[in-house]
C-alpha positions, 0 to 999 in steps of 0.5 A: 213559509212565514218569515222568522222574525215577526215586526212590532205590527205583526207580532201584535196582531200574531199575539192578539194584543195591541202594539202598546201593550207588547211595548209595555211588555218589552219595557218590563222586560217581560218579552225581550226582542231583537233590536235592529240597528235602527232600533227596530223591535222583531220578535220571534214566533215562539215570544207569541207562546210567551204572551199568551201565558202572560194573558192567561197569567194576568187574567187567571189570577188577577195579577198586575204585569211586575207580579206576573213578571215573577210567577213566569221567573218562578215557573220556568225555575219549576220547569228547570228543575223538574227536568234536572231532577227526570235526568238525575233520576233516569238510570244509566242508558236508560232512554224510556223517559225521553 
């Protein structure tokens, strides 16, 4: 069973990225992990999926961390309301599109 919280060390290596970067990436605000009363960064396991298409992002298109920072805002923003649009669009009762 793998723990439901990865530290900065696991979720680095879970990421394939090095430590440093996924401190760069939380002091952007790009990823925002739980801190401890320590102080301590843990991380879910679904933040991995966020970093990777921060990597894919920045590699893809050649971007820079702040502008990749806004293409993700404007993705999910897409993907809110396509899904807002599919639930309007569906007929009373109908369940097909689930």
């Amino acid at each position: 069973m793998r723990p439901l919280r990865l530290d900065l060390d696991a979720f680095a290596r879970a990421s394939g990225v090095h430590p440093e970067l996924v401190g760069r990436l939380v002091g952007l605000g790009l990823i925002e992990p739980e801190r401890d009363v320590h102080g301590a960064l843990w991380f879910s396991h679904a933040q991995i999926a966020e970093v990777n298409r921060i990597q894919r992002l920045r590699s893809a298109f050649a971007l820079n961390y702040a502008s990749v920072g806004l293409v993700c805002d404007l993705l999910d923003r897409i993907a809110a309301l396509e899904s807002a649009m599919r639930h309007r669009s569906r007929p009373p009762g109908d369940r097909s599109w689930t």
